[in-house]
N, C-alpha and C positions, 0 to 999 in steps of 0.2 A: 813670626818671621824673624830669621837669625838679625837680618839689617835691622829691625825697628824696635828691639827688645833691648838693645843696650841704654842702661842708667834710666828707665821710662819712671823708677822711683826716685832720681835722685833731684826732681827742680825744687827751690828752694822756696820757689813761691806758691806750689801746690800745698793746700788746705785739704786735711781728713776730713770730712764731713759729717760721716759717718759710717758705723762696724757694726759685723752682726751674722749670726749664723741666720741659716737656710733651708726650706727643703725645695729642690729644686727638680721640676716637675720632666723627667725625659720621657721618651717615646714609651717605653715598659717599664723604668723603675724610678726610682727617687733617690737622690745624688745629695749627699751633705755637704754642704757649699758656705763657705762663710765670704760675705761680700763687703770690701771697700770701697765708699762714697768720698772721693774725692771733688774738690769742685770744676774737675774740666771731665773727669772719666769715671767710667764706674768697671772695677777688678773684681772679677768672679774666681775666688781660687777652690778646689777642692780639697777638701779635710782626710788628712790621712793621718793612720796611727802608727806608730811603731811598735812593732810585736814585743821588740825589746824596750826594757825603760832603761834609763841611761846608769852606769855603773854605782852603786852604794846604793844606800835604802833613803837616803835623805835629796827626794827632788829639790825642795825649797834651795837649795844652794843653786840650783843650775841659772845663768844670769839671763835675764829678761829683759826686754824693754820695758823702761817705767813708763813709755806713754801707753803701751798696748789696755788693752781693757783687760778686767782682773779674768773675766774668760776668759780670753786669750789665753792669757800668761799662763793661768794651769792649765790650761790644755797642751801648752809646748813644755811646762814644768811636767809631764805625764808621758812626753815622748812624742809628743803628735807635733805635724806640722803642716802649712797649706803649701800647697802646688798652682800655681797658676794654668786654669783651665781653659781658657781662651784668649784672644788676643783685649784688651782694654775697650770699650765700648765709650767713644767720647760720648758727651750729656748730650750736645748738638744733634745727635743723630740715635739718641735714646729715645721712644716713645713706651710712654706708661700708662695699661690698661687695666680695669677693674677685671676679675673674673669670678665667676662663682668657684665657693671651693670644691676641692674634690669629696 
Protein backbone atom coordinates (compact mmCIF):
# COMPACT_ATOMS: atom_id res chain seq x y z
CA UNK A 1 0.00 0.00 0.00
CA UNK A 2 1.38 3.58 -1.27
CA UNK A 3 0.16 4.86 2.58
CA UNK A 4 2.05 2.28 4.68
CA UNK A 5 5.29 1.96 2.66
CA UNK A 6 6.83 5.07 3.41
CA UNK A 7 10.50 4.91 5.44
CA UNK A 8 9.10 1.22 6.96
CA UNK A 9 13.10 0.78 6.87
CA UNK A 10 14.01 3.79 8.36
CA UNK A 11 13.38 3.15 12.57
CA UNK A 12 16.19 3.56 14.36
CA UNK A 13 15.54 1.13 16.85
CA UNK A 14 14.78 -1.96 14.49
CA UNK A 15 17.36 -4.82 14.75
CA UNK A 16 18.53 -7.13 11.58
CA UNK A 17 18.08 -10.30 12.99
CA UNK A 18 18.83 -12.04 10.36
CA UNK A 19 19.51 -12.56 6.10
CA UNK A 20 19.50 -15.11 3.70
CA UNK A 21 18.42 -16.50 0.39
CA UNK A 22 15.48 -18.79 -0.32
CA UNK A 23 13.72 -20.99 -2.44
CA UNK A 24 10.31 -20.02 -1.97
CA UNK A 25 7.70 -22.64 -2.68
CA UNK A 26 4.54 -21.07 -5.13
CA UNK A 27 1.67 -22.67 -6.68
CA UNK A 28 3.70 -24.13 -9.91
CA UNK A 29 7.16 -22.74 -9.64
CA UNK A 30 10.04 -21.67 -7.13
CA UNK A 31 10.81 -17.99 -6.70
CA UNK A 32 14.47 -16.94 -5.39
CA UNK A 33 13.58 -14.78 -2.50
CA UNK A 34 16.14 -13.57 -0.11
CA UNK A 35 14.46 -12.79 3.31
CA UNK A 36 15.18 -10.06 6.14
CA UNK A 37 14.56 -10.95 9.95
CA UNK A 38 14.06 -8.11 11.59
CA UNK A 39 12.93 -8.10 15.21
CA UNK A 40 9.29 -6.79 14.78
CA UNK A 41 8.70 -8.09 10.82
CA UNK A 42 9.90 -10.40 8.55
CA UNK A 43 10.72 -8.73 4.52
CA UNK A 44 10.43 -11.13 1.63
CA UNK A 45 12.11 -9.37 -1.26
CA UNK A 46 12.51 -11.12 -4.71
CA UNK A 47 16.15 -11.57 -6.41
CA UNK A 48 16.52 -10.09 -9.63
CA UNK A 49 19.39 -9.77 -12.04
CA UNK A 50 20.39 -7.19 -14.27
CA UNK A 51 21.01 -8.39 -17.75
CA UNK A 52 23.36 -5.55 -17.85
CA UNK A 53 26.44 -5.36 -15.36
CA UNK A 54 27.26 -1.92 -14.45
CA UNK A 55 29.74 0.06 -16.90
CA UNK A 56 33.74 -1.07 -16.91
CA UNK A 57 35.05 -4.42 -16.09
CA UNK A 58 35.95 -3.75 -12.54
CA UNK A 59 32.60 -4.52 -10.24
CA UNK A 60 34.72 -4.31 -6.97
CA UNK A 61 34.46 -0.44 -7.19
CA UNK A 62 30.81 -0.29 -7.27
CA UNK A 63 30.00 1.03 -3.24
CA UNK A 64 28.19 -1.46 -1.04
CA UNK A 65 26.91 -1.51 2.26
CA UNK A 66 29.47 -2.71 4.86
CA UNK A 67 26.91 -4.00 6.98
CA UNK A 68 25.28 -6.32 4.13
CA UNK A 69 26.44 -9.86 4.20
CA UNK A 70 29.54 -10.55 1.77
CA UNK A 71 26.54 -12.38 -0.40
CA UNK A 72 24.69 -9.83 -0.62
CA UNK A 73 27.23 -7.34 -1.53
CA UNK A 74 28.49 -9.58 -4.70
CA UNK A 75 25.36 -10.16 -5.76
CA UNK A 76 24.53 -6.29 -6.04
CA UNK A 77 28.53 -5.87 -7.00
CA UNK A 78 27.13 -8.31 -10.29
CA UNK A 79 24.22 -6.09 -11.15
CA UNK A 80 21.55 -7.90 -9.15
CA UNK A 81 19.10 -6.32 -6.71
CA UNK A 82 15.97 -7.29 -4.46
CA UNK A 83 12.43 -5.89 -4.99
CA UNK A 84 10.21 -6.05 -2.24
CA UNK A 85 7.56 -8.91 -2.92
CA UNK A 86 4.97 -8.39 -0.36
CA UNK A 87 3.78 -6.23 2.16
CA UNK A 88 6.16 -6.94 5.64
CA UNK A 89 4.68 -9.62 7.63
CA UNK A 90 4.94 -8.44 11.45
CA UNK A 91 6.44 -11.50 13.88
CA UNK A 92 3.09 -11.04 15.91
CA UNK A 93 1.16 -12.48 13.39
CA UNK A 94 3.78 -14.92 11.78
CA UNK A 95 3.15 -18.57 12.46
CA UNK A 96 6.00 -21.13 11.75
CA UNK A 97 5.41 -24.64 10.61
CA UNK A 98 7.63 -27.80 9.99
CA UNK A 99 6.92 -29.30 6.61
CA UNK A 100 8.24 -32.22 4.77
CA UNK A 101 10.53 -31.25 1.78
CA UNK A 102 9.62 -31.31 -1.43
Amino acid sequence: RENSSENILSSANRLLLHEGRLMLAESTRLLDVYLFLFDDFLLITKIKRNKKKYGGSDTSLIPVCPSLTPELQSFIREGGFCTVLDQPIPLDRLILKNVEPV
